[in-house]
C-alpha positions in Angstrom: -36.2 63.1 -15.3 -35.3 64.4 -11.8 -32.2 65.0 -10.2 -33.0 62.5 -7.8 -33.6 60.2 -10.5 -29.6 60.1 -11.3 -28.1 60.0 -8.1 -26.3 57.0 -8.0 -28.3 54.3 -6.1 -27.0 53.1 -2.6 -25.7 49.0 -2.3 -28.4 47.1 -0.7 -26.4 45.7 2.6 -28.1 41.9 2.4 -27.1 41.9 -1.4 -23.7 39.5 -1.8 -20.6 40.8 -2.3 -19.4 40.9 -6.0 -17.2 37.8 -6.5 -13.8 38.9 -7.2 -11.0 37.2 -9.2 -10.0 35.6 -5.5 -13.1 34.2 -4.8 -13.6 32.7 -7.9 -10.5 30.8 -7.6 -11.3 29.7 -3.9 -14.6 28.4 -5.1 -13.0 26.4 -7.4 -10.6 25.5 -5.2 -13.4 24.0 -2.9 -15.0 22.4 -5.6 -12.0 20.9 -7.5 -10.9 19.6 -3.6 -14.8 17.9 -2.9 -14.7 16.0 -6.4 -11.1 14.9 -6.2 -12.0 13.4 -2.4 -15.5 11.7 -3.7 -13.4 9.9 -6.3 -11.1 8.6 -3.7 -14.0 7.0 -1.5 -15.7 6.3 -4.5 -13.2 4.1 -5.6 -12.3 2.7 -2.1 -16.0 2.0 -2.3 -16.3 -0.1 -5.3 -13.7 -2.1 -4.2 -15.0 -2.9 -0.9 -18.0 -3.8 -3.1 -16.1 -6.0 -5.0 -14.7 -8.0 -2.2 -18.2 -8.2 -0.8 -19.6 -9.5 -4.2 -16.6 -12.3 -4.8 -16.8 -13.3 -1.3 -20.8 -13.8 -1.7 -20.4 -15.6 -4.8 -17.5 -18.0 -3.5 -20.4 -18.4 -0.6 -23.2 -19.4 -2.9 -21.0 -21.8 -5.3 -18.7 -23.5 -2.8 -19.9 -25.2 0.5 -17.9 -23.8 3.5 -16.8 -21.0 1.7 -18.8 -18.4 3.6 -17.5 -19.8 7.3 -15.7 -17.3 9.3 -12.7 -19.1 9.4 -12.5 -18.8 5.6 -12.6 -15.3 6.0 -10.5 -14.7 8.8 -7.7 -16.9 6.8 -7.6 -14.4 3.9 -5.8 -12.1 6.2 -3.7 -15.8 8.0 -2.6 -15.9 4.4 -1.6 -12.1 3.5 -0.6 -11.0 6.7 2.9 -10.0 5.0 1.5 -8.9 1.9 -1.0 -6.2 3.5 2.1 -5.3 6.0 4.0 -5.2 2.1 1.2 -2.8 0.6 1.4 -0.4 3.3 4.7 0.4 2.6 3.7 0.6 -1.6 1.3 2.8 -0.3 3.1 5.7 1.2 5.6 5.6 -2.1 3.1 5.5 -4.6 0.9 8.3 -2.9 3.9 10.4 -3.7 4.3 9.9 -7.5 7.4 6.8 -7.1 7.3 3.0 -7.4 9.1 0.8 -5.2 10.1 -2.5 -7.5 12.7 -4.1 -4.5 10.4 -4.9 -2.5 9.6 -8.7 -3.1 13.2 -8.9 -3.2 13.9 -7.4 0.0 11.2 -9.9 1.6 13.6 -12.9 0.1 16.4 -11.2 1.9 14.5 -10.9 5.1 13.9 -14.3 4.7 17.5 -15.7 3.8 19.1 -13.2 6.7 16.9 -14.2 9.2 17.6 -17.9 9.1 21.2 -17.9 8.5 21.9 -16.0 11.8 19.4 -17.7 13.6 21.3 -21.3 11.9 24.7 -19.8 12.8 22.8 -19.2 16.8 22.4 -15.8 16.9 19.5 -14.5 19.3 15.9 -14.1 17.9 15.7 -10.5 18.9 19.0 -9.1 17.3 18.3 -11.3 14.1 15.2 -9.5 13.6 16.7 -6.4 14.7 19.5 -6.9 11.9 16.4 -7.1 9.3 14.5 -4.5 9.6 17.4 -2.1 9.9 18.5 -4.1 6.7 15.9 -2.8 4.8 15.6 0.6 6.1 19.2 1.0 5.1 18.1 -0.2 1.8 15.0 2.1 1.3 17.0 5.3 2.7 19.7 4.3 0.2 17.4 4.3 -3.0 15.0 7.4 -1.4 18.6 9.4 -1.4 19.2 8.4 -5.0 15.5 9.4 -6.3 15.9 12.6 -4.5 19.8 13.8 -4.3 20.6 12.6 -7.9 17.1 12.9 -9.4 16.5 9.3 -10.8 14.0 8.0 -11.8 12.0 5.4 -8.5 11.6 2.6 -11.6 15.5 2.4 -12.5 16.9 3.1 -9.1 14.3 0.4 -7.3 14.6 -1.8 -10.0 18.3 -1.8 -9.3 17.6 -2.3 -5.8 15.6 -5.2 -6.7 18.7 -6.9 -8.5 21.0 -5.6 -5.6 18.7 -7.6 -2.9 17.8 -10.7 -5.2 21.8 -11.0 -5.8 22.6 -10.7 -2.0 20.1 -13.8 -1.4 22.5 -15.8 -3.4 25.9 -14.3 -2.2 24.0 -15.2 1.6 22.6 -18.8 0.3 21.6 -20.8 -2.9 19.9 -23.7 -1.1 16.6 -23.0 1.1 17.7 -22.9 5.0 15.0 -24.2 7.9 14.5 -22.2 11.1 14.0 -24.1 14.5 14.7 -21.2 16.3 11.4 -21.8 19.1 10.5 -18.4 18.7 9.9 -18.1 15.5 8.5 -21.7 15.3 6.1 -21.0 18.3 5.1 -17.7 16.2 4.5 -20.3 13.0 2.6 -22.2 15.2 0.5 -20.5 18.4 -2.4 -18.7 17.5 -5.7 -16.7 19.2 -8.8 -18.5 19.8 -11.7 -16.8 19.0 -15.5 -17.3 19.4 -17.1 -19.9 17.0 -14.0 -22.2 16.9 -12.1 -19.4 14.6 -8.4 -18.1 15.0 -6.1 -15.5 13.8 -1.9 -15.9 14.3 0.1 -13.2 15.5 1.2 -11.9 12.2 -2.2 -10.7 11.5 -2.2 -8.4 14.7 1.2 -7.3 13.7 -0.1 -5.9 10.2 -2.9 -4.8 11.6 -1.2 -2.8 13.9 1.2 -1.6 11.1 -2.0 -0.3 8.9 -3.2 1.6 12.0 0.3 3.1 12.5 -0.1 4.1 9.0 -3.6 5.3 8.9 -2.7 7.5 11.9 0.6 9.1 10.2 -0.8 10.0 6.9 -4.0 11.2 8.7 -3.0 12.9 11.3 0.8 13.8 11.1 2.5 16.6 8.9 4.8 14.1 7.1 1.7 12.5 6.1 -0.3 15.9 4.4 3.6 16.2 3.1 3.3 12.9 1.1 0.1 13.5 -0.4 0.8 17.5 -0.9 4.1 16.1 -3.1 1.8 13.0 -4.8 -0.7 15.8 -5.7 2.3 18.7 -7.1 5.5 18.0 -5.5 6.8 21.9 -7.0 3.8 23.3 -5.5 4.6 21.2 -2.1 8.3 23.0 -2.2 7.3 26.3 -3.0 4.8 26.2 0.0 8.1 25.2 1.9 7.4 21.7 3.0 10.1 19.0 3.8 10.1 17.9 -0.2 13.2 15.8 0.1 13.1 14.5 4.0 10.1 13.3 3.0 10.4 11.7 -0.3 13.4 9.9 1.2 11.5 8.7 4.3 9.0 7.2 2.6 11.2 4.9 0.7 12.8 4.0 4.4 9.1 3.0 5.9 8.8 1.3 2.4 11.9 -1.0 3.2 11.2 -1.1 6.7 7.6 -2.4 5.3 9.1 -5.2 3.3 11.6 -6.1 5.7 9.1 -6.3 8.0 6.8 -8.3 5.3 10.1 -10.5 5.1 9.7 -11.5 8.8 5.9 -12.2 8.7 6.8 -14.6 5.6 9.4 -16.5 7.4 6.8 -17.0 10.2 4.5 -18.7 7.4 7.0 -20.4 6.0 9.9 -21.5 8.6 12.5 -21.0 5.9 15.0 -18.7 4.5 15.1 -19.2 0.3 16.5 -16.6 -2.5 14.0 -17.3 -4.6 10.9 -16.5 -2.0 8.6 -14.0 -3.2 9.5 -13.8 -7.0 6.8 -11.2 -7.9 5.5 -10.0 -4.4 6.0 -6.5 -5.5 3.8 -7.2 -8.1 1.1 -8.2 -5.7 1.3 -5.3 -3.6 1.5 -2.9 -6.5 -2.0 -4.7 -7.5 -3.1 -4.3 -3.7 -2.6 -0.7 -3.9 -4.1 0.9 -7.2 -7.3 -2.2 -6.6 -7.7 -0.2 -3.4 -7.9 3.2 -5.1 -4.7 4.7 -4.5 -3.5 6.8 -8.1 -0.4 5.9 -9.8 0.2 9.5 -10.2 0.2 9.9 -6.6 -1.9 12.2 -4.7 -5.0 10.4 -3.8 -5.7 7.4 -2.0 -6.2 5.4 1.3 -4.3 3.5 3.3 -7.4 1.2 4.0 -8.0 1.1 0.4 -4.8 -1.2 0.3 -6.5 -3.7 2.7 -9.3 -4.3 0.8 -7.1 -4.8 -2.0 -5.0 -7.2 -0.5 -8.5 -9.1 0.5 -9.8 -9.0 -2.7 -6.5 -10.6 -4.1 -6.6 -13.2 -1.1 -10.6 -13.5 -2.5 -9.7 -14.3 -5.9 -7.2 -17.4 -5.0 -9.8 -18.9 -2.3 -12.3 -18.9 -5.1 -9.7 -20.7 -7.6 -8.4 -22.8 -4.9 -12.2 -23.7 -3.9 -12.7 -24.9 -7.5 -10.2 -27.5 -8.2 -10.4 -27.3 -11.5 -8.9 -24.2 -12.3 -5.2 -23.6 -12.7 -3.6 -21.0 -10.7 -2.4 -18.9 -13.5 -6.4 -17.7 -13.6 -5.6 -15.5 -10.3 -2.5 -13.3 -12.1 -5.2 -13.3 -15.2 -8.1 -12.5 -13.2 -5.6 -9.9 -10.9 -4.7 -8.3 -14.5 -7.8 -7.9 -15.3 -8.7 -6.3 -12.5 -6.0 -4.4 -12.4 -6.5 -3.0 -16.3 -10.2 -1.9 -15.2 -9.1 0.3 -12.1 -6.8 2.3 -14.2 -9.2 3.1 -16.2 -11.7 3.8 -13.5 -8.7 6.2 -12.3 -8.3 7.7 -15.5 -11.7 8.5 -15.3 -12.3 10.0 -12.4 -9.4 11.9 -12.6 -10.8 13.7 -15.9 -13.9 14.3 -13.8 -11.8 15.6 -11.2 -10.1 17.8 -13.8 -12.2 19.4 -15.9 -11.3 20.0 -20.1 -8.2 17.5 -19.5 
């Protein structure tokens, strides 16, 4: 053996660098980060699948079923419930639970037509409710946060704080002949082929663009899913934590007060005992469109297309006749059961030896 022959040799300069213990975090990083967001389209996915495949079956069985109008009424119907889950959706990407929200839509209701029966005008009255229930949802946002409760007690509490209210307001149902809201009952947008769609729709649809666009495209909105996804790592990395968990219970009463005025456009009435288990519904709406109960992961959209496939399931029942409307809350637990697992699952995939 030479000299030569035990020099050490020189690094070839096209060779790759030797992955260090940074890179092999980052790599994971990236790839923890890929399968996490292909679970969250994946599930958004199925369930646009889903809808497609109720809403083709409710078009073979049922004559008529498949006519635009049909289709355009699931969102006449559920205009306040997908204006509901938009709220459900910014607090349950971040870990809580709102449970007052059905409530607060009776107390929309019930405040609405009592100042409009005792002649107030039909801009202030609706000005009164929605800051109604963003007093209400920055009230129990400061209670999760400042005092550290638990979302289920303190919204549950909120619940029977709202539901009471109804009562201490009015026991007996009270009509609205305000013309405004009567003409928004009533008027609606032609459209080609003889189809139509009522304001409320474009309100929610506008409301699920607002809220596409600020958890999308804002920093309060990478806030709420950075504190769904590790709300000590989102503090340590000094984001608004608290401002932010707060705010989301305000657009979440805002949401449902909101929800609340939609509602009393269907319905032309104030009651305490409107929307008994609305939350319920847009709790539903929410994980069926892919958003984790954990918090974290999910879309906006997803919500929609949760709310439709609810709105799907009660066309198909209601198309049938023979079945009693208790097979939608069976058929919507069901369904409900199935995507938690499906979240369970993915999440496992998403987290490796959990």
């Amino acid at each position: 053996m030479t000299v030569s022959d035990t020099r050490p040799t020189a690094p070839d300069p096209a060779a790759p660098p030797p992955a260090g213990p940074g890179d092999r975090r980052r790599a994971w990083q990236r790839w923890l980060r890929s399968t996490t967001t292909g679970s969250r389209t994946f599930s958004v996915l199925v369930t646009g699948v889903l809808l497609v495949v109720l809403f083709g079956t409710g078009s073979a069985r049922y004559e008529n079923f498949g006519s635009p109008q049909v289709a355009l009424n699931l969102l006449v119907d559920n205009a306040h419930l997908v204006v509901l889950a938009v709220g459900m959706t910014f607090v349950i990407l971040t870990g809580g639970i709102d449970l007052s929200s059905g409530a607060v839509v009776a107390l929309s209701t019930v405040i609405a037509a009592s100042l409009l029966e005792a002649g107030w005008p039909a801009p202030v009255a609706i000005a009164v409710v929605l800051a109604t229930g963003a007093l209400l949802g920055w009230l129990m946002g400061a209670a999760v946060h400042h005092l550290q409760l638990q979302p289920f007690i303190v919204t549950l509490a909120g619940m029977f704080l709202a539901r009471g209210l109804c009562f201490v307001i009015s026991v007996p149902s009270i009509p609205i002949r305000d013309p405004f809201f009567q003409s928004m009952a009533q008027d609606v947008v032609e459209l080609p082929g003889n189809t139509f769609l009522t304001y409320s729709v474009f309100i929610a649809l506008a409301v699920l663009a607002a809220a596409v666009w600020v958890l999308h495209r804002t920093r309060f909105g990478r806030t709420v899913y950075a504190i769904g996804g590790n709300e000590s790592s989102a503090a340590l990395m000094g984001l608004a934590v608290g401002r932010t968990k707060v705010g989301v219970y305000v657009i979440s009463g805002t949401c449902s007060a909101l929800a609340g005025l939609l509602f009393t456009f269907y319905m032309l009435s104030g009651y305490s005992l409107h929307a008994i288990g609305m939350e319920l519904d847009a709790i539903a709406a929410v994980v069926i469109g892919g958003t984790l109960l954990t918090g974290g992961a999910g879309y906006v959209v997803g919500s929609l297309l949760g709310v439709l496939v609810l709105g799907t399931i009660q066309a198909l029942i209601s198309f049938d006749g023979g079945l009693s409307s208790w097979w939608t809350r069976i058929t919507v637990g069901v369904l409900l059961l199935v995507f938690v697992v499906v979240q369970r699952l993915t999440t496992r995939r998403a987290r490796p030896g959990t």
